[in-house]
C-alpha positions as CSV (number, residue, x, y, z in Angstrom):
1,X,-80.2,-32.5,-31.2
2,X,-76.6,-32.4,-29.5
3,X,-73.7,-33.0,-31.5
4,X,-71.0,-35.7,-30.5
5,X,-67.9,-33.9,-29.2
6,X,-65.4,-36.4,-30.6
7,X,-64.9,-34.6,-33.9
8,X,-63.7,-31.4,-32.4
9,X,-61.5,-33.8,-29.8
10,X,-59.9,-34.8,-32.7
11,X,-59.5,-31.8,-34.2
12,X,-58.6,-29.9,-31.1
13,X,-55.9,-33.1,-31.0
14,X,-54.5,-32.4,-34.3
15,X,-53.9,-28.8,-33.5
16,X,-51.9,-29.7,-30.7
17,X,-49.8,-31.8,-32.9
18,X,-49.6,-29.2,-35.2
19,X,-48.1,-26.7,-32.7
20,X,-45.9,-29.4,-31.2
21,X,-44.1,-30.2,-34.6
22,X,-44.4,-25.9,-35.2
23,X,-41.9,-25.9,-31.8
24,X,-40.1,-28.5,-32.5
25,X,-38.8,-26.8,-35.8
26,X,-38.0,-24.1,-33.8
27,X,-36.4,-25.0,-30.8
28,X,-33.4,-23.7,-29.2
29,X,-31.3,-26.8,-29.7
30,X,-31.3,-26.2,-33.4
31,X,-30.8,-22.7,-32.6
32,X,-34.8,-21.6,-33.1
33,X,-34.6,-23.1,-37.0
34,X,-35.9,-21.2,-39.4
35,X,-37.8,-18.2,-37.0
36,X,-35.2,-15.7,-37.8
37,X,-35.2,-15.5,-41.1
38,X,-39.0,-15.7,-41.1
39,X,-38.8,-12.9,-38.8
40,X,-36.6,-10.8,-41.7
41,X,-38.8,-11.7,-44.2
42,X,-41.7,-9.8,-42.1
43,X,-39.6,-7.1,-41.4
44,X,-38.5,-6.6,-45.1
45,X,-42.3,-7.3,-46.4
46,X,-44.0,-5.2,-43.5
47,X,-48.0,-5.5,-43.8
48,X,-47.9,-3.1,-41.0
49,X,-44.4,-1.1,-40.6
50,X,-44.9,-0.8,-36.6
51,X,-44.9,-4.4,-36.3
52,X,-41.7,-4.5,-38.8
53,X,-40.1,-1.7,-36.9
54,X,-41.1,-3.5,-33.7
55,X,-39.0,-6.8,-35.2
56,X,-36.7,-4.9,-36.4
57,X,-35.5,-3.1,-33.5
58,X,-36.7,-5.0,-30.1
59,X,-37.1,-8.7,-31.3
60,X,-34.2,-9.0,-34.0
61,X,-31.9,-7.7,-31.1
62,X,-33.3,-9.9,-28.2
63,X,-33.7,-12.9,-31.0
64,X,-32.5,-15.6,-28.3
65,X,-34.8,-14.6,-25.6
66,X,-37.7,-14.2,-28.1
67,X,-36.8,-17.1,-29.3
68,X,-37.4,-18.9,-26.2
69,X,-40.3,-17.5,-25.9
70,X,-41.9,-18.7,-29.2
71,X,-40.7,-22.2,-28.6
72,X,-42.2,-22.0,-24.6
73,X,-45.3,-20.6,-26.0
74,X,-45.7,-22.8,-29.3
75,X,-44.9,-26.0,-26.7
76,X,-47.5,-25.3,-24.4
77,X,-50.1,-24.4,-26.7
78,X,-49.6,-27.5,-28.2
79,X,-49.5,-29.4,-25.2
80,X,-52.8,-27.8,-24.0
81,X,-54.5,-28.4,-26.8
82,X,-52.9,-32.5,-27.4
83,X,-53.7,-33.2,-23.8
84,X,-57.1,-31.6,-23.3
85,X,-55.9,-29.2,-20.2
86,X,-56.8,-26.1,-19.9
87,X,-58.2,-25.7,-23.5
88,X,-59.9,-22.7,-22.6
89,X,-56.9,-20.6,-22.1
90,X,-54.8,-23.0,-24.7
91,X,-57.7,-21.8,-27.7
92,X,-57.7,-18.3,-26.3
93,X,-53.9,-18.2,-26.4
94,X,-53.8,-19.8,-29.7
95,X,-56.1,-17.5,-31.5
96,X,-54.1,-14.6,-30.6
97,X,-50.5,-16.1,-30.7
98,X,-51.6,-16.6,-34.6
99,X,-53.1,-13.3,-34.4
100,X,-49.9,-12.0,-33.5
101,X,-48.3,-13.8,-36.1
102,X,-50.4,-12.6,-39.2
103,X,-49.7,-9.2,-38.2
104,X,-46.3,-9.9,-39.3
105,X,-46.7,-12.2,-42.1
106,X,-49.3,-11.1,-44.3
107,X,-47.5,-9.9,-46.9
108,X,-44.4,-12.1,-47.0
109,X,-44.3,-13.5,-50.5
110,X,-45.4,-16.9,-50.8
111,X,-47.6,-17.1,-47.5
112,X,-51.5,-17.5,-48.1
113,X,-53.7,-14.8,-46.7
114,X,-56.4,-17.2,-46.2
115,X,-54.5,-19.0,-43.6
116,X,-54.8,-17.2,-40.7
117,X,-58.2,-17.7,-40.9
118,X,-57.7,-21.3,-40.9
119,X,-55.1,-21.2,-38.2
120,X,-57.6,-18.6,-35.5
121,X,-60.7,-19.7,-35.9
122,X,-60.9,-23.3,-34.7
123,X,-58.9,-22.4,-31.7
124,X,-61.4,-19.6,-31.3
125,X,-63.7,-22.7,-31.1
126,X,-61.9,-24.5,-29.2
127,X,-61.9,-22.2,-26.2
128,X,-65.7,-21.3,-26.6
129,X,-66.7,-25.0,-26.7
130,X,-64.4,-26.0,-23.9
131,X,-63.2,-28.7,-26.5
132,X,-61.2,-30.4,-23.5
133,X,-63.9,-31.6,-22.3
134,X,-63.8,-34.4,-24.7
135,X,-60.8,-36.8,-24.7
136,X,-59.4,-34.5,-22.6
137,X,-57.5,-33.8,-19.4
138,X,-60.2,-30.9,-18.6
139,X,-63.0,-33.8,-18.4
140,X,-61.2,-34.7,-15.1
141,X,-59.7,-31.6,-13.7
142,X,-63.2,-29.8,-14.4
143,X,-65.4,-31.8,-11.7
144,X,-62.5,-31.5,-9.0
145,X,-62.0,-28.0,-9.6
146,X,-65.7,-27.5,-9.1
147,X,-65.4,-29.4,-5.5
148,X,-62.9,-27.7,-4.2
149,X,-63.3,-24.6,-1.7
150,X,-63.4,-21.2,-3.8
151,X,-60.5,-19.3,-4.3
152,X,-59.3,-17.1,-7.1
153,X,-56.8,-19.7,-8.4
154,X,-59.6,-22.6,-8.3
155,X,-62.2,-20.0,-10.2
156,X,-59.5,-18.9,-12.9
157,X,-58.4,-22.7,-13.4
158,X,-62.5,-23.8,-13.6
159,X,-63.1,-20.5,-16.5
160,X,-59.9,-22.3,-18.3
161,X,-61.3,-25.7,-18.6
């Protein structure tokens, strides 16, 4: 029996809204919200003190640039995953951008340490059941990828979808 792939479409869809609105409270225009004071709650509730150390002294100072970053990041994650295109890479990058995250956050008061499960597995699914595939952009890019002459670029881009 196959299951119908529009459940995880959707789901895969809400994820990408997810990260969208996650950006969006952090973008540069409303000078990356609330990320720096999350990031100084990590650093003074370290679950591991090289990653608080690592805050503290490489990100805290560079705070715009790696502030970019999250917003750029979070953005196209959340694009990826809305749209369907490459969902591959988008679950992949997903899984560890929150991996990456609960490193940090573990032990700031209030946060739930059960989340991060919540927030790294589906996107672990995601990639592994090329959820794009459904209701997504990767339905369409998938076929003409496999078409066109080989090259490194076409083979990454087909392994993405």
């Amino acid at each position: 029996m196959q299951v119908p792939g529009w459940p995880l479409a959707l789901f895969r869809i809400a994820f990408g809204v997810l990260y969208l609105d996650m950006a969006l409270q952090k973008a540069p225009w409303i000078n990356f919200g609330w990320l720096k004071g999350f990031i100084e709650k990590e650093i003074a509730h370290p679950a591991i003190p090289a990653v608080a150390a690592f805050l503290k002294s490489v990100v805290l100072p560079n705070f715009t640039f790696f502030g970019y970053m999250t917003f750029v990041v979070e953005l196209a994650l959340g694009l990826g995953l809305l749209l369907g295109l490459l969902t591959r890479l988008a679950g992949i990058g997903g899984f560890l951008w929150q991996v990456n995250i609960a490193l940090g956050a573990f032990n700031v008061p209030g946060e739930w340490y059960w989340i991060w499960v919540l927030l790294t597995l589906p996107q672990f699914c995601f990639a592994f059941s090329a959820a794009g595939r459904v209701w997504g952009l990767d339905a369409l890019l998938r076929p003409w990828l496999a078409r066109t002459p080989p090259s490194a670029w076409s083979r990454l881009l087909l392994l993405a979808t």
